[in-house]
N, C-alpha and C positions, 0 to 999 in steps of 0.2 A: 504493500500500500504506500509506505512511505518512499520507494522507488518510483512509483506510478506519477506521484503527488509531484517530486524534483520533476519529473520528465514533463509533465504538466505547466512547472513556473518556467522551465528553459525554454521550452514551446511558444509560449506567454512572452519573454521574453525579448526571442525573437523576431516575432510577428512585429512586436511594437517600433524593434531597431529597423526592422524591414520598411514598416510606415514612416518612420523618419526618416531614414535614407530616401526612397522613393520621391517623399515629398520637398528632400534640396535636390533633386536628380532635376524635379519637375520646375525649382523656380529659378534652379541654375542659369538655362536657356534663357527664361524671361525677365533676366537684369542684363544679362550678357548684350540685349538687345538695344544700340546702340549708332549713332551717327557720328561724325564730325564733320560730315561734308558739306560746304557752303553750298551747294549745287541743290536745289531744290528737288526734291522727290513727295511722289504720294504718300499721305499718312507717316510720315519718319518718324519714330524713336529716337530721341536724345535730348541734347544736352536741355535749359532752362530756355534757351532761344532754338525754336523748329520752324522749319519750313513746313505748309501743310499742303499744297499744292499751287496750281493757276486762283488766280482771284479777279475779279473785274473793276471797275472798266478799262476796255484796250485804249491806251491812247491815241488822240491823233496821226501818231507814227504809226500806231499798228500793233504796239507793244505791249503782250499780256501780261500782267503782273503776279507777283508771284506775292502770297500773303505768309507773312512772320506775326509771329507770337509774339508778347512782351514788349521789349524796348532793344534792339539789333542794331548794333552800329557797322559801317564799312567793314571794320575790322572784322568782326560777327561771320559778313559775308564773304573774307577773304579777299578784301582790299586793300590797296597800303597805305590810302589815306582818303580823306573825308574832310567835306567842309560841310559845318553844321549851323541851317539856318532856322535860329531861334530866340523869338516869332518871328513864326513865315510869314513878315508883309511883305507886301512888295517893294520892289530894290533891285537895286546894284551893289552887288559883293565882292570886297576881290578873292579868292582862291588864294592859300598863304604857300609860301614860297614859289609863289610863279608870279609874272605878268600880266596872268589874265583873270577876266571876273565872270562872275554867273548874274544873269538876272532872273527875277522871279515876278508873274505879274499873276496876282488872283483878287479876286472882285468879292466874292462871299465866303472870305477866311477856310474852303471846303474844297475847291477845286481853284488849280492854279495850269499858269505854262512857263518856260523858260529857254534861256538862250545861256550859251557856254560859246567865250572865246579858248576853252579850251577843252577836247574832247573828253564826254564825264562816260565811264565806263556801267554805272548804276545811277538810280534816283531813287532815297528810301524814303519815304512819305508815310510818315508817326501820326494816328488819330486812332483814339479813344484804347483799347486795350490790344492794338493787334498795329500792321504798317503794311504797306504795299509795296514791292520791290521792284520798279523796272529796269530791266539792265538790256543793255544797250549793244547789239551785235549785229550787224557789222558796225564797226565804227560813225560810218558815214550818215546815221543819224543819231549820232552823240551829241551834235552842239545846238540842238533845243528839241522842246518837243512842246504838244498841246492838251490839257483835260487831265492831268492827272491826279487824284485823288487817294486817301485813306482809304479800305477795307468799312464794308458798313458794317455795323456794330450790329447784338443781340437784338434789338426792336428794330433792326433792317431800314436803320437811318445812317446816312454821312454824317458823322462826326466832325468836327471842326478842326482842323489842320492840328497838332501838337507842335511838330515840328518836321523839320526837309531837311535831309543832307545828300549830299551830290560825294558821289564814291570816285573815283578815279586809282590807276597804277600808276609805279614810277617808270621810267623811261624804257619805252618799246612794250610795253602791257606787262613786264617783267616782276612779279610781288618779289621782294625780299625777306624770306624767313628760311624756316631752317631747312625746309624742305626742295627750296626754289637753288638750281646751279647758277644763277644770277646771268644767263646767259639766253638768249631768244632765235628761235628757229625764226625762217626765211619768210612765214606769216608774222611776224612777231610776236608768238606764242611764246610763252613761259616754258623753258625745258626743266624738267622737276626730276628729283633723284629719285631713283627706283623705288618701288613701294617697299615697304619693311627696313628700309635705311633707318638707323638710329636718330634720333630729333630730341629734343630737349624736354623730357620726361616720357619719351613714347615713341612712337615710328609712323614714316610717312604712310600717309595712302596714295593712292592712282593719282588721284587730284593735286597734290603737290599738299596738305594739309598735315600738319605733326598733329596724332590722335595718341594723347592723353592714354587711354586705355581706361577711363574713370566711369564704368556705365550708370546712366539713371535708369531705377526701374521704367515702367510703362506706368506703376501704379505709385499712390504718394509713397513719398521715401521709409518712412518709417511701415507700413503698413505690412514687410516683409520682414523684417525682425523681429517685429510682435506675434506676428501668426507663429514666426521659428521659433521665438522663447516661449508660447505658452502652450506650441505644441512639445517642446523638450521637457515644459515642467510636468505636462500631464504622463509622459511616459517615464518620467521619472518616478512619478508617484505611483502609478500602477505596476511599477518593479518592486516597488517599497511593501505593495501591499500582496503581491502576491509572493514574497518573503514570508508573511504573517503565516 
């Protein structure tokens, strides 16, 4: 009997270490899941600033915008520099360390147009909890555009301009970070070190991007250590009890 009884709590046991392992088998993959790429994709996982796909409306140019979460700067989308116009009236800006300016001209603080004496490679347009991104390729409609606007908000209203900043690269479209060989193919494309290259706390990707390796879950942060401590303490306790 008392044979039966052991073979019983080791059974016990191991069913319970079996449901715990399973269950970090199961949430492994889904923290694992994870972005860094400026590059907008459908529905992405990651960091605090995501791309969620196309957003409207197309500009004057032609240009569909892509909608960001949060508050994204140039940087954010893998720029080397940003000029940040805050409040978006209307004006003439200069661009700092260059010679040339931006103007910006809008009427009802909500939708605006502008003009670049020098080619802007993005336009990020900040209103209300989210921004719209239009970036700008081929070059040849970089130095203005018309209609551009914030993302409408939850009651599927335009929100009032927050703020604009115009993205550009430094010389030949070439970013410099850890990933970029600071060198431009005969488009003048950025030529980027091989992916898995070592970078400063992490390794490039395709995109020329140093990833961190630091995943956000999918779900709030904390809501994955709580399920794993209080699913560890219950099988803690029911080893305890069937000890007794």
């Amino acid at each position: 009997m008392t044979d039966m009884k052991s073979k019983s709590k080791r059974m016990k046991r191991m069913l319970i270490l079996g449901i715990v392992a399973a269950l970090c088998l199961i949430a492994t993959p889904v923290v694992a899941l994870y972005s860094c790429d400026p590059l907008c994709g459908a529905n992405p996982i990651g960091s605090d600033k995501c791309c969620f796909g196309t957003s409207d409306p197309t500009s004057g140019n032609g240009i569909i915008p892509d909608k960001w979460n949060d508050n994204p700067t140039c940087k954010d989308l893998g720029f080397d520099n940003g000029t940040k116009i805050d409040p978006p009236n209307s004006g003439t800006y200069p661009i700092p360390d260059t010679t040339s300016v931006v103007t910006v001209n809008t009427n009802d603080g909500k939708y605006f147009d502008w003009t670049s004496t020098l080619g802007i490679d993005a336009v990020l347009v900040k209103g209300g909890d989210a921004a719209n991104v239009y970036v700008y390729d081929p070059p040849a409609d970089s130095f203005g555009d018309t209609g551009l606007v914030s993302p409408v908000n939850k009651g599927g209203q335009v929100p009032d301009l927050s703020h604009i900043e115009f993205c550009y690269n430094n010389d030949c479209n070439c970013p410099v970070n850890e990933c970029s060989t600071g060198t431009c193919d005969q488009t003048g494309a950025c030529i980027y070190e091989a992916p898995g290259t070592s970078c400063d706390g992490g390794v490039c990707d395709k995109n020329g991007n140093c990833c961190s390796g630091n995943p956000v879950p999918e779900f709030p942060s904390l809501a994955l250590p709580v399920a794993m401590a209080v699913g560890l303490l219950g099988a803690v306790l029911l080893i305890q009890k069937t000890r007794k």
